[in-house]
DSSP file (Angstrom, degrees, kcal/mol; ACC not computed):
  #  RESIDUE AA STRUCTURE BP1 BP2  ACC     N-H-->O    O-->H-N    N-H-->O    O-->H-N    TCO  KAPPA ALPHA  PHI   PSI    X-CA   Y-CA   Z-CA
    1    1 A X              0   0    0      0, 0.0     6,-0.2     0, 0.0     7,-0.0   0.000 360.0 360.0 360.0 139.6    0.0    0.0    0.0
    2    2 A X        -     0   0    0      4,-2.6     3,-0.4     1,-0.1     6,-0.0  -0.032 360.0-102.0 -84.8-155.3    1.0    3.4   -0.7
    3    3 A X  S    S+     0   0    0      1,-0.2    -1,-0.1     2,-0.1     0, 0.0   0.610 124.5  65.0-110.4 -19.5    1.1    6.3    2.4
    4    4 A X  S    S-     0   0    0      2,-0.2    -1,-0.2     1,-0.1     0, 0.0   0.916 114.7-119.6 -81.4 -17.1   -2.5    7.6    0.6
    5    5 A X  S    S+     0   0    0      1,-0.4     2,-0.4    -3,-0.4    -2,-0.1   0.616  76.4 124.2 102.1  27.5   -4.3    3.9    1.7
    6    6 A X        -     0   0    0      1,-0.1    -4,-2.6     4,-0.1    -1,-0.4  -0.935  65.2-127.9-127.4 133.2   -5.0    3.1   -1.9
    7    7 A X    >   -     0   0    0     -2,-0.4     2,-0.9    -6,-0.2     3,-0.8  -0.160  45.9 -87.8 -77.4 167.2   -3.4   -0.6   -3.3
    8    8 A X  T 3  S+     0   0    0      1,-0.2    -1,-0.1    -6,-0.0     3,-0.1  -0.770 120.3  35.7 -75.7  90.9   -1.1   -0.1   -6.7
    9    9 A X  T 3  S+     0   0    0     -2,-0.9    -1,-0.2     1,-0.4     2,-0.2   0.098  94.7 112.0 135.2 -18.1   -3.5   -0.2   -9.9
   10   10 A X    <   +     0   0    0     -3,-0.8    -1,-0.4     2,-0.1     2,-0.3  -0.545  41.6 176.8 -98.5 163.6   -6.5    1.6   -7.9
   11   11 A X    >   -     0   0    0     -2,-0.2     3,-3.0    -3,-0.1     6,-0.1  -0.856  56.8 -70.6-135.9-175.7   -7.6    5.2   -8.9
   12   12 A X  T 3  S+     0   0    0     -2,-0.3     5,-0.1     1,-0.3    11,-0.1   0.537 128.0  60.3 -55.3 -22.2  -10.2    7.1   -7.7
   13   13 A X  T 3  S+     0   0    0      2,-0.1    -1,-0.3     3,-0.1     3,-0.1   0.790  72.4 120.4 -88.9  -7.9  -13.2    4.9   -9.2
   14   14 A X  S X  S-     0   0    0     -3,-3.0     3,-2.4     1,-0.1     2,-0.1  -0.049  81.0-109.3 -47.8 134.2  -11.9    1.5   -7.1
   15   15 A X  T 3  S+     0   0    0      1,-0.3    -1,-0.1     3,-0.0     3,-0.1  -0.437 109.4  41.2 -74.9 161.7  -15.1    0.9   -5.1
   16   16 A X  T 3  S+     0   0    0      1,-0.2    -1,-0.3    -2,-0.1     2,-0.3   0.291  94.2 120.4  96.1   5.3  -14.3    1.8   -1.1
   17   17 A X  S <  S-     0   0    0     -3,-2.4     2,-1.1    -5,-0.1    -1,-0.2  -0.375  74.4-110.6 -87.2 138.7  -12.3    5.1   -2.5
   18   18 A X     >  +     0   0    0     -2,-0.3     4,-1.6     1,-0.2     5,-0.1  -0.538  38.1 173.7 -87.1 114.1  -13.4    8.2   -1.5
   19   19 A X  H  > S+     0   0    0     -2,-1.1     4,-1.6     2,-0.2    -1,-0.2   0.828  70.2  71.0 -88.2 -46.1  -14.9   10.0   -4.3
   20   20 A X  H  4 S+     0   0    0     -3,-0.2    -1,-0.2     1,-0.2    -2,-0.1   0.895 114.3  20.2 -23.5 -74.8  -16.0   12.9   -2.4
   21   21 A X  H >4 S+     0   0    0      1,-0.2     3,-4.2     2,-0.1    -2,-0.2   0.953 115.5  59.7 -70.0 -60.5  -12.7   14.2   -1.8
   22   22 A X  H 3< S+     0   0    0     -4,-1.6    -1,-0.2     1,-0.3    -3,-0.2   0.754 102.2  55.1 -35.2 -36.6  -10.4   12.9   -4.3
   23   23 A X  T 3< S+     0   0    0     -4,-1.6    -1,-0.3     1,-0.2     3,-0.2   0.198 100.5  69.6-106.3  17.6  -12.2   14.2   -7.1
   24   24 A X    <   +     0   0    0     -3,-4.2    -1,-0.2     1,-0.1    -2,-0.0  -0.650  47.8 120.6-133.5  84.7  -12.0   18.1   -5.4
   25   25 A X        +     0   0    0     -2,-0.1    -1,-0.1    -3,-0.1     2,-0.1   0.494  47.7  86.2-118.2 -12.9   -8.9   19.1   -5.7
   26   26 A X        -     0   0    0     -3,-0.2     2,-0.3     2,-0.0     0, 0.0  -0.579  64.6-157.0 -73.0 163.1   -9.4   22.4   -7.9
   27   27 A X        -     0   0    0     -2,-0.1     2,-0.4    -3,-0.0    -3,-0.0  -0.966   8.1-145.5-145.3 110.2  -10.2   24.8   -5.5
   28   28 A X    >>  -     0   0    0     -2,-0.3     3,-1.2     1,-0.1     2,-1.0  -0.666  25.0-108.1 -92.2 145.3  -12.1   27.6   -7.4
   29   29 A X  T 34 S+     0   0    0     -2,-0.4     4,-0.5     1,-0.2    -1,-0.1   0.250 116.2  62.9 -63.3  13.1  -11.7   31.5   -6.3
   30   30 A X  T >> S+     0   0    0     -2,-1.0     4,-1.5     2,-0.2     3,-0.5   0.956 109.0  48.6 -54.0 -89.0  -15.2   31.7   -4.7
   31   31 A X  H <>>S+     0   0    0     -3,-1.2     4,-2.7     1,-0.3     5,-0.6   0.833 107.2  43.6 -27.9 -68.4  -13.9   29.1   -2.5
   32   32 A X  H 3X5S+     0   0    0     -4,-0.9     4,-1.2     2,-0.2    -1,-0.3   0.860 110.0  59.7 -91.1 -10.7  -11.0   30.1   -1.4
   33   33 A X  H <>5S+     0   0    0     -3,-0.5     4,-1.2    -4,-0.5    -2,-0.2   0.958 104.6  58.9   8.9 -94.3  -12.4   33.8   -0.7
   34   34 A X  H >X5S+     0   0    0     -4,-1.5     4,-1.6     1,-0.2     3,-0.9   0.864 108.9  34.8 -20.4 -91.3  -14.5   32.2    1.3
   35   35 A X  H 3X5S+     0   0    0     -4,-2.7     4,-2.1     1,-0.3    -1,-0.2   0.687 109.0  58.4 -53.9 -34.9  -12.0   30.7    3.5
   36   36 A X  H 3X<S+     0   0    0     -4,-1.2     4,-2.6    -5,-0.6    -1,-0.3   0.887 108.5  55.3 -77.1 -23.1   -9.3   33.4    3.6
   37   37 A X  H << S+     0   0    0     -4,-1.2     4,-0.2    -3,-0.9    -2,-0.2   0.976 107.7  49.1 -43.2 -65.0  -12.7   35.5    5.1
   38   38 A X  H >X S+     0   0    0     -4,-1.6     4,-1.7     2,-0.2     3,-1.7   0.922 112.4  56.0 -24.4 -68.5  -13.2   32.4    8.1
   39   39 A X  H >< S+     0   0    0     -4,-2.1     3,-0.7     1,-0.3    -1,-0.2   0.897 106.7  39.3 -44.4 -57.9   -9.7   33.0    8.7
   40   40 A X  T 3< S+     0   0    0     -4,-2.6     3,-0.5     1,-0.3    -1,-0.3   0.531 112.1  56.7 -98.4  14.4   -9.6   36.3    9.3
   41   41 A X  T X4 S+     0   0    0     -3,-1.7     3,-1.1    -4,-0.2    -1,-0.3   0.790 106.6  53.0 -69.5 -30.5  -13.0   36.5   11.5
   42   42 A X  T << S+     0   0    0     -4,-1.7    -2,-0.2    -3,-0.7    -1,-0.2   0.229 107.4  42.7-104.8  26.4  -11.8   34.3   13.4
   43   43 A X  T 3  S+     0   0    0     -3,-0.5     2,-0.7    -5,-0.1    -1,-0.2  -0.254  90.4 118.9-119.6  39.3   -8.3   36.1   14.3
   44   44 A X    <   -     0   0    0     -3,-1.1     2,-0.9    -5,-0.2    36,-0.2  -0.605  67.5-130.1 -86.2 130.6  -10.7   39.2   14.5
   45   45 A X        -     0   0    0     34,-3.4    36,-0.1    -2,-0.7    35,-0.1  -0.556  11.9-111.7 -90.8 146.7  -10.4   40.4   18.3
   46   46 A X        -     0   0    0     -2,-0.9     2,-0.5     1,-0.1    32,-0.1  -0.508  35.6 -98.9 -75.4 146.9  -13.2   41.3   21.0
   47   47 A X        -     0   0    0      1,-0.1    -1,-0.1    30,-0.1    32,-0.0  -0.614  47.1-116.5 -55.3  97.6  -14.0   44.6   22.3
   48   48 A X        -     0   0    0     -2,-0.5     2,-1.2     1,-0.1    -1,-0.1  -0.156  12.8-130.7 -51.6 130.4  -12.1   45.1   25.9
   49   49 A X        -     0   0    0      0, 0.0     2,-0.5     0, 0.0    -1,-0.1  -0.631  30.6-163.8 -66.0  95.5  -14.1   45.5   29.0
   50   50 A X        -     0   0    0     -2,-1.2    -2,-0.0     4,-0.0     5,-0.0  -0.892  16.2-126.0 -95.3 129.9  -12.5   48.7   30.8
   51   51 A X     >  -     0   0    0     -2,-0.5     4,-0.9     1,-0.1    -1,-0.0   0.160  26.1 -93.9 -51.0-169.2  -13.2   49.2   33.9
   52   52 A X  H  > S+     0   0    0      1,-0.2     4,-1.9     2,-0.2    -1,-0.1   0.846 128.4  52.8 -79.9 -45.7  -14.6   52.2   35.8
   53   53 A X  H >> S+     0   0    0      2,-0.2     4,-1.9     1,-0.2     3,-1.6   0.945 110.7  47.2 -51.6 -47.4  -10.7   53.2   36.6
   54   54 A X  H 34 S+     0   0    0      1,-0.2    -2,-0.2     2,-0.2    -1,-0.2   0.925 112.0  50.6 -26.3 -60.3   -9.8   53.0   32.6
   55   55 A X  H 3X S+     0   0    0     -4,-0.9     4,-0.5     1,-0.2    -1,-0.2   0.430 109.4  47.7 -80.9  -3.3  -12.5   54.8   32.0
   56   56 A X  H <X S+     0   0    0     -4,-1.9     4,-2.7    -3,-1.6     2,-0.2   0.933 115.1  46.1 -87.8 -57.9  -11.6   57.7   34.8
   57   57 A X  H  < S+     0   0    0     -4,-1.9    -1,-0.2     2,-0.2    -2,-0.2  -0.070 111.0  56.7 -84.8  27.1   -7.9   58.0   33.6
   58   58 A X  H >> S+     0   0    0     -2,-0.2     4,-2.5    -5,-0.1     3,-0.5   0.366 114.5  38.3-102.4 -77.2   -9.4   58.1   29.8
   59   59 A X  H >X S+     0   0    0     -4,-0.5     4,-3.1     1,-0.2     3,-0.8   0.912 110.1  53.8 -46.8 -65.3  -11.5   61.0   30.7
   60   60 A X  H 3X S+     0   0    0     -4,-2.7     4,-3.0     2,-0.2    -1,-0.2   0.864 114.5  42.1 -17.3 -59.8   -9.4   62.7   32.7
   61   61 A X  H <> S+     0   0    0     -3,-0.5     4,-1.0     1,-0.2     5,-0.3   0.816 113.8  58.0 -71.1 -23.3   -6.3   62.7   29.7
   62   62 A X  H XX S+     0   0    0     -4,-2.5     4,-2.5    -3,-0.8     3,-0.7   0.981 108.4  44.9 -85.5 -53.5   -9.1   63.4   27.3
   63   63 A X  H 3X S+     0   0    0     -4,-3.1     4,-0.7    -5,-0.3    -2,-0.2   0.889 110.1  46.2 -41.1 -52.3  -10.1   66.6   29.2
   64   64 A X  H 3X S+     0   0    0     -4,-3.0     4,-1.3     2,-0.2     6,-0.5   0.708 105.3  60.9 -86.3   5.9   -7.2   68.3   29.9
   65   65 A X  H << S+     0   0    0     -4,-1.0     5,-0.3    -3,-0.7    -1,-0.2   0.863 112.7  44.2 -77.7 -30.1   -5.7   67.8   26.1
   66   66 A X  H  < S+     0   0    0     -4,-2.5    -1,-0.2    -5,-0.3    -2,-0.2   0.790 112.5  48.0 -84.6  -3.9   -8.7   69.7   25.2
   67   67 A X  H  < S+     0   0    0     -4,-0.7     2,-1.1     1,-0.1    -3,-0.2   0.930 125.7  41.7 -92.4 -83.1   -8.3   72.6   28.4
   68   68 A X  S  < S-     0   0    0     -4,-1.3    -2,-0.2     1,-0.1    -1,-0.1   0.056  97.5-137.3 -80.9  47.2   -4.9   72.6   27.1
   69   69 A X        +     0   0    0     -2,-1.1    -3,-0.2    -3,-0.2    -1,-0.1   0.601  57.0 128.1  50.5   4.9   -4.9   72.5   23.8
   70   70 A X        -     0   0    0     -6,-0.5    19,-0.3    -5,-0.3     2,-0.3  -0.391  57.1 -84.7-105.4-179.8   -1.9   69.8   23.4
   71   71 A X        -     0   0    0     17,-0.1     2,-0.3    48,-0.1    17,-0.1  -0.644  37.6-169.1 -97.2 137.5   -1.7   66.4   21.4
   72   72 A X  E     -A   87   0A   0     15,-1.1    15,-1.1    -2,-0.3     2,-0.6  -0.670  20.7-126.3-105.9 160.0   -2.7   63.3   22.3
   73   73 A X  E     -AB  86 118A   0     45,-4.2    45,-2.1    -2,-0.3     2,-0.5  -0.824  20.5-160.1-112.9 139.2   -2.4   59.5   21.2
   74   74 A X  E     -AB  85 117A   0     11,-2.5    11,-1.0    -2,-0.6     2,-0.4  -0.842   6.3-154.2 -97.7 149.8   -5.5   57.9   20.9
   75   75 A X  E     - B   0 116A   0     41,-1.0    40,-1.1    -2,-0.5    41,-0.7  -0.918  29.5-155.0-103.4 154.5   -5.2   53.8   21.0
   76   76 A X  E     - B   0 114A   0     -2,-0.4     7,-1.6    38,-0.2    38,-0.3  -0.980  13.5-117.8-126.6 105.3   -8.6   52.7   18.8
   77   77 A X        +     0   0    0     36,-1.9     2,-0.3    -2,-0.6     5,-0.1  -0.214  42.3 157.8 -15.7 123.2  -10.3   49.9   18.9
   78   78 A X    >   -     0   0    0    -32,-0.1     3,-0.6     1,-0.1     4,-0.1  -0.957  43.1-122.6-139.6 177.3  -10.4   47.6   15.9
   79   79 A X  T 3  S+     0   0    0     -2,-0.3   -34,-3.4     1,-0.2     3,-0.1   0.919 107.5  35.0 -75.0 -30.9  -11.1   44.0   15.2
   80   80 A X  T 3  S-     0   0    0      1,-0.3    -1,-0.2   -36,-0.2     2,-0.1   0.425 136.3 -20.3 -98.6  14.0   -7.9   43.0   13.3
   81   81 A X  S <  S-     0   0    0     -3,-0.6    -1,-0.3    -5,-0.1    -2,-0.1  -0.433  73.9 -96.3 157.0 116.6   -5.6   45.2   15.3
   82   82 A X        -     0   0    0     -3,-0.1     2,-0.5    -2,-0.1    -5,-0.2  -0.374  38.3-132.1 -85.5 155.3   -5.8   48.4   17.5
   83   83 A X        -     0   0    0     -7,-1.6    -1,-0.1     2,-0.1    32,-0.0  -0.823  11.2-156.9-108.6  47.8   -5.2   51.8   16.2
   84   84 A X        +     0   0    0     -2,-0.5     2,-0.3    -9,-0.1    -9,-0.2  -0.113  14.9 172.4 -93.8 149.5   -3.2   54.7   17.3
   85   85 A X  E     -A   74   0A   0    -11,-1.0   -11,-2.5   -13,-0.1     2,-0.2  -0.873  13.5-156.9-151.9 128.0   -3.9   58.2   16.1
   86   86 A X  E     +A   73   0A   0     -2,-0.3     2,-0.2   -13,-0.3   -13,-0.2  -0.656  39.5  77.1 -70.5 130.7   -2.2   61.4   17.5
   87   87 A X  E     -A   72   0A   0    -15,-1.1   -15,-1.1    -2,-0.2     2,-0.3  -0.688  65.5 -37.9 141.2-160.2   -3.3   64.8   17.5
   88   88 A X  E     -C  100   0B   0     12,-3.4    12,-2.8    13,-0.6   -17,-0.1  -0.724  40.5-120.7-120.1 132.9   -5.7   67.6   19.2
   89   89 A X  E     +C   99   0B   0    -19,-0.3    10,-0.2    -2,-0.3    -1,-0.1  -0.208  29.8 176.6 -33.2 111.8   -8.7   67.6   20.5
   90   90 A X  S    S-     0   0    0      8,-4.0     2,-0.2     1,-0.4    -1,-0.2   0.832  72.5 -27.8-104.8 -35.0  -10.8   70.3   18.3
   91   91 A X        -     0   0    0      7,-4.1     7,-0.5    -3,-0.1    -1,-0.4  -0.904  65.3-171.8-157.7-163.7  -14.1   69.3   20.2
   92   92 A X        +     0   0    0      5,-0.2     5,-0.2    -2,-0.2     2,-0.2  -0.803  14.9 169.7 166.7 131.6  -15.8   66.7   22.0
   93   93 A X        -     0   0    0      3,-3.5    18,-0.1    -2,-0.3    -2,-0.0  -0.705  59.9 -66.0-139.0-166.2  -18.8   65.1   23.8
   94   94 A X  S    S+     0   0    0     -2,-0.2     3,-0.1     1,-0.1    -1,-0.0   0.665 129.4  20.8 -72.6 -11.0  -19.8   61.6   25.2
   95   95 A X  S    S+     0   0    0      1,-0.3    16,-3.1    15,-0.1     2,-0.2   0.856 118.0  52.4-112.4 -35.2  -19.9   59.9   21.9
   96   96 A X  E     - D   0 110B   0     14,-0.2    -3,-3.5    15,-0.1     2,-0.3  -0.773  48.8-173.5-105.6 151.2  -17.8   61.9   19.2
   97   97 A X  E     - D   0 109B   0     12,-1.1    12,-0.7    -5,-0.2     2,-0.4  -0.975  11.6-153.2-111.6  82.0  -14.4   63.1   19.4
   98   98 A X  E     - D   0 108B   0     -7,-0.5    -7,-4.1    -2,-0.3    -8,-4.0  -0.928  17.1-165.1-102.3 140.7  -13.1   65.4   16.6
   99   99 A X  E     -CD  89 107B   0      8,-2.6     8,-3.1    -2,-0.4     2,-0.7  -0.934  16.5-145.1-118.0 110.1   -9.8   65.0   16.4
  100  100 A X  E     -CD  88 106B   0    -12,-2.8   -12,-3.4    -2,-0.4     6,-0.2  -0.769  29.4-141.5 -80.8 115.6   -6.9   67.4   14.4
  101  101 A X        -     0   0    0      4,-1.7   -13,-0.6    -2,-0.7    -1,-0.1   0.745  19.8-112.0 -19.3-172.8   -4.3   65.3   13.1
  102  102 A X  S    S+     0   0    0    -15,-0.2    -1,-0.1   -16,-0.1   -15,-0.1   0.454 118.2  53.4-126.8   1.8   -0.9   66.2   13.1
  103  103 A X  S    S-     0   0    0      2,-0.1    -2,-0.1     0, 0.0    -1,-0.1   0.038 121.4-103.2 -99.8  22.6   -1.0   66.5    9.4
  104  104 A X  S    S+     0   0    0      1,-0.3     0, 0.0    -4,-0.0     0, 0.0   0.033  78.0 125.3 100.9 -21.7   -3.8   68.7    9.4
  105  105 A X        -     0   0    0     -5,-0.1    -4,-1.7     1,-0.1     2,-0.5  -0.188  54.8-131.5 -77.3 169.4   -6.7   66.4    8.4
  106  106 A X  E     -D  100   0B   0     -6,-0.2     2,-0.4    -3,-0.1    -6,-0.2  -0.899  28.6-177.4-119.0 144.3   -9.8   66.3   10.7
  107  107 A X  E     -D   99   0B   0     -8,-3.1    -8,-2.6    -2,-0.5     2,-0.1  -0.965  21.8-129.4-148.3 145.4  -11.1   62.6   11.5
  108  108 A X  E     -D   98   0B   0     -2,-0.4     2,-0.4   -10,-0.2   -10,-0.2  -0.289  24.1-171.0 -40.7 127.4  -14.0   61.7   13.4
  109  109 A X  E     -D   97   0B   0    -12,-0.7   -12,-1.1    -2,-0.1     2,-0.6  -0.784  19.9-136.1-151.5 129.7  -13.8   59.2   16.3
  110  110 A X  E >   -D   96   0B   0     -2,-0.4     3,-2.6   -14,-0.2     2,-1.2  -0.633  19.7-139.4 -69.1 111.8  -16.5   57.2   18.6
  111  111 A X  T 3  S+     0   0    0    -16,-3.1    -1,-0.1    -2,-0.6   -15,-0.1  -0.032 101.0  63.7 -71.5  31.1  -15.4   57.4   22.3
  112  112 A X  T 3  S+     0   0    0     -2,-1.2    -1,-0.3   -17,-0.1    -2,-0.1   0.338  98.6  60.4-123.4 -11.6  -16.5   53.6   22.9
  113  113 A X  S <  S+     0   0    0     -3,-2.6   -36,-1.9   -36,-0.1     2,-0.5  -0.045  81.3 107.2 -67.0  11.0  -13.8   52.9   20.3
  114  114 A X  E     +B   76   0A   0    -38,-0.3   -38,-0.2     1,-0.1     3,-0.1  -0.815  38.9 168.3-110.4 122.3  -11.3   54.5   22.7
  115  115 A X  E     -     0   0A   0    -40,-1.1     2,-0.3    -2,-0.5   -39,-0.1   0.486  63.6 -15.4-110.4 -31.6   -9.0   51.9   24.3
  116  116 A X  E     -B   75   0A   0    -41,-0.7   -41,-1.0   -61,-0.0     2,-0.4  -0.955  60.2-132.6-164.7 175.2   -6.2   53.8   26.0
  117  117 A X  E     -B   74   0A   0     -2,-0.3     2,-0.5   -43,-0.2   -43,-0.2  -0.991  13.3-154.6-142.4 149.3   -4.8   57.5   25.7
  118  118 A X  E      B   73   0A   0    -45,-2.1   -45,-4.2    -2,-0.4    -2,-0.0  -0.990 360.0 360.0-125.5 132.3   -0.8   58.4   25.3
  119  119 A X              0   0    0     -2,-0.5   -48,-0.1   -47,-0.2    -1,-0.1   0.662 360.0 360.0 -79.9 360.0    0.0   61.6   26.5
């Protein structure tokens, strides 16, 4: 017997063979799509639970970079990797955040997406 469990002479119609499988071995690009998708949901990460203390020393750094004007590092949630973005608070409430870059640009950010703060 050879290392696949199939005798010398049999091919893929020898009865007991597995037909299923043997006879899918193209993999069309649907397919394998598909599967690099699987993959990467499932190295996707969960939202961290911060405590109430996280959430004090988050607020806190988020106030006074906006009192004082100065730049901050944001860490951002995401699924496939967390985020950092620098730069100054232009305004700010409990849900949004806009934030000027340090290249100028304005971006948006949701403050349940907020993970960590760098001064």
């Amino acid at each position: 017997m050879r290392g696949n469990g199939r005798k010398p002479g049999d091919n893929k119609l020898t009865p007991g063979s597995n037909m299923l499988w043997e006879g899918s071995r193209m993999m069309l690009p649907e397919h394998k799509r598909a599967i690099l998708e699987q993959n990467q949901a499932c190295q996707q990460s969960k939202r961290p639970e911060l405590d109430e203390q996280k959430v004090e020393e988050i607020e806190r750094a988020l106030c006074h970079s906006l009192q004082r004007n100065v730049e901050i590092g944001f860490v951002l949630f995401e699924p496939l990797g967390d985020r950092i973005l620098r730069g100054k608070i232009a305004w700010m409430d409990r849900l949004q955040i806009k934030v000027v870059t340090e290249a100028g640009d304005i971006q948006w950010i949701e403050t349940a997406d907020i993970v960590d703060v760098r001064g």
